[in-house]
N, C-alpha and C positions, 0 to 999 in steps of 0.2 A: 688881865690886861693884854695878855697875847694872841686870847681867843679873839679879843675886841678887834685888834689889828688886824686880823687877820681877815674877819667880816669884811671889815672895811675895807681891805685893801681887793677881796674878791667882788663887793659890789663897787667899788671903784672900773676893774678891770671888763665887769659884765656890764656896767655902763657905759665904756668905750666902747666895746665892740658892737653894742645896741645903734651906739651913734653910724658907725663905720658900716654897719647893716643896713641900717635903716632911716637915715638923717639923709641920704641923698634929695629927699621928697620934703620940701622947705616947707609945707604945709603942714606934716605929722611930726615934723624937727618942732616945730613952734609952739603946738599942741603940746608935745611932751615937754618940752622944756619949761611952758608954764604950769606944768600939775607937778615937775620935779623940784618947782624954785619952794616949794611949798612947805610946812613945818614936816620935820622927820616922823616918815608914817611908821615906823616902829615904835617912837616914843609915846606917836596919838593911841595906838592898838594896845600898848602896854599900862598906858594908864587909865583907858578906858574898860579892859577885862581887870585890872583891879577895883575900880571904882565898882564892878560888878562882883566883885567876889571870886571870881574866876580859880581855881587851881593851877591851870596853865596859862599865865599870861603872857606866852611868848608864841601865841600863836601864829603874830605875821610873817609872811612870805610873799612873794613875787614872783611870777611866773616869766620867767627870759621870753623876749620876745621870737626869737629864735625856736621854742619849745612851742612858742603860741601858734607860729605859722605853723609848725608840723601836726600840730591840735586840731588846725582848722582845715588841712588836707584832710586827715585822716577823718575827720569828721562829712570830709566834701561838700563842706559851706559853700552855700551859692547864692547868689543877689536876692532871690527868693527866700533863704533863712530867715527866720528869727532868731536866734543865738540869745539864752540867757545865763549869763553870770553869774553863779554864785557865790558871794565873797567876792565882792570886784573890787574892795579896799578903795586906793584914790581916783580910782578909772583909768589906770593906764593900759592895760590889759584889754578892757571894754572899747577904748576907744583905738588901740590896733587892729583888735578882729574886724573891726567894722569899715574902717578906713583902706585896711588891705585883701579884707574880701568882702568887699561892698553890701555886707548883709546887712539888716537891722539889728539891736543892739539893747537891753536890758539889762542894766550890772545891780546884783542888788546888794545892800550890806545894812549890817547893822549899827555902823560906827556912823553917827549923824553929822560929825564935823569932815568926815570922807565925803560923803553925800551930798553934803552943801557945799561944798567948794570944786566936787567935780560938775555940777551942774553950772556952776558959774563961767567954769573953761571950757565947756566940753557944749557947743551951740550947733546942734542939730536934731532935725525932726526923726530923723532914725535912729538917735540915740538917745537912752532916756536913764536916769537911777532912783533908782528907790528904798529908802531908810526902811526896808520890811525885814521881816525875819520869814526864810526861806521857806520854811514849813505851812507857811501861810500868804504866802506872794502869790499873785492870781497869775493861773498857766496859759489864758486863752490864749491863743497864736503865737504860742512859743512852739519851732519845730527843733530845737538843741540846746543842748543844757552844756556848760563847763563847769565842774565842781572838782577844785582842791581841797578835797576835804579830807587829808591824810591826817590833821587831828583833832576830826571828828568822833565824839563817843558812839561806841555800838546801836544805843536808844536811837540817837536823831538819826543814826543810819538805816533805820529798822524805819520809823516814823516816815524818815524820806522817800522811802523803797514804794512802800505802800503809797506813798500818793502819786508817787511820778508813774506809776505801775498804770491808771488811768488814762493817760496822756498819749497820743501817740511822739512818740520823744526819738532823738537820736541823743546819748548823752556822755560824755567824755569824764573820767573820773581818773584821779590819782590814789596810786597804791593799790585800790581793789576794782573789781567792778560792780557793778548795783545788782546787790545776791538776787539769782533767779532770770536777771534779764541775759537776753542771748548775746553772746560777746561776737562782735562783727571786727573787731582787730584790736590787737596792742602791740605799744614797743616802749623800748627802755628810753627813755629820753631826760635831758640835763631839767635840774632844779638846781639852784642855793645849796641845798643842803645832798645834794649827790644825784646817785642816776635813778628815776623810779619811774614802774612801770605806768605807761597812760594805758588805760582800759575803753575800747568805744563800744558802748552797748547798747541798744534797742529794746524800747520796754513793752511789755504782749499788749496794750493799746496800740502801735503801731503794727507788730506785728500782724494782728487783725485785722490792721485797714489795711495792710497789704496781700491780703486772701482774695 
């Protein structure tokens, strides 16, 4: 019961300073406040990784918006990106990077009731989501990837490496970086659950187009 409170009481406090941040802009206030009035996306992720059989079904998080704009400096997103998302959950995430660095926008997940209800709030042609699983989500004209994928198994990390290794990618990851690819910057920065590092790495398709 104490842990509970205690959640709460910290996404309570990183939801005001989200607003205090970032609510000045009546347009992205409105946006987010219809994909937050929305059923509790921890209870949808929790019941949905059991209905799958899951081991870890506490796999949701949220990434502070705050943590996201530093994501997308360090990544140096520009009007010209493509940025896709992996794990983008309700689209709140997918639809900051895109609003506050005017790129285009790809969030993709696997939870189909995330999926359907952010495409119902979230109305624009630069912004898109898709119920795929990641390993198989088509790459063309993706030039950046954001993956929280701190707990992800070794396998789908192994699986992912290999196909994004193709691509010319800039890609942002939590806890490690994509084994092999060249690390172009990290720093410690705030989650939910404490400080971890973001990793920005470039995968040898890109590196090659850059010779």
């Amino acid at each position: 019961m104490v842990n509970y409170l205690i959640v709460k009481l910290q996404d309570y406090l990183r939801q005001r300073r989200a607003k205090a941040l970032y609510y000045h802009d009546e347009y992205f206030a409105s946006i987010d406040q219809k994909i937050l009035s929305g059923p509790n996306p921890f209870k949808i992720s929790k019941r949905y990784l059991q209905e799958r059989g899951e081991n870890n079904i506490y796999q949701y998080g949220e990434t502070p918006f705050e943590t996201l704009e530093k994501i997308g400096e360090m990544l140096n997103l520009q009007p010209t990106d493509h940025l896709m998302e992996m794990g983008c959950g309700p689209g709140r995430g997918s639809f900051f990077m895109h609003h506050f660095f005017c790129c285009r926008i790809t969030g993709v997940e696997q939870i189909p009731a995330f999926v359907k209800r952010a495409k119902k709030i979230v109305k624009s042609k630069y912004v898109h989501f898709r119920c795929e699983d990641m390993l198989k989500t088509a790459l063309d004209g993706i030039t950046c990837i954001y993956l929280c994928g701190t707990c992800l198994d070794d396998q789908i990390i192994e699986q992912l490496t290999k196909r994004l290794a193709k691509y010319p990618l800039r890609i942002a990851t939590t806890s490690y970086p994509m084994p092999g690819f060249e690390i172009l910057d990290q720093k410690e920065l705030k989650f939910p659950w404490g400080k971890t590092t973001v990793y920005i790495t470039r995968s040898p398709g890109l590196a090659t187009c850059a010779r």
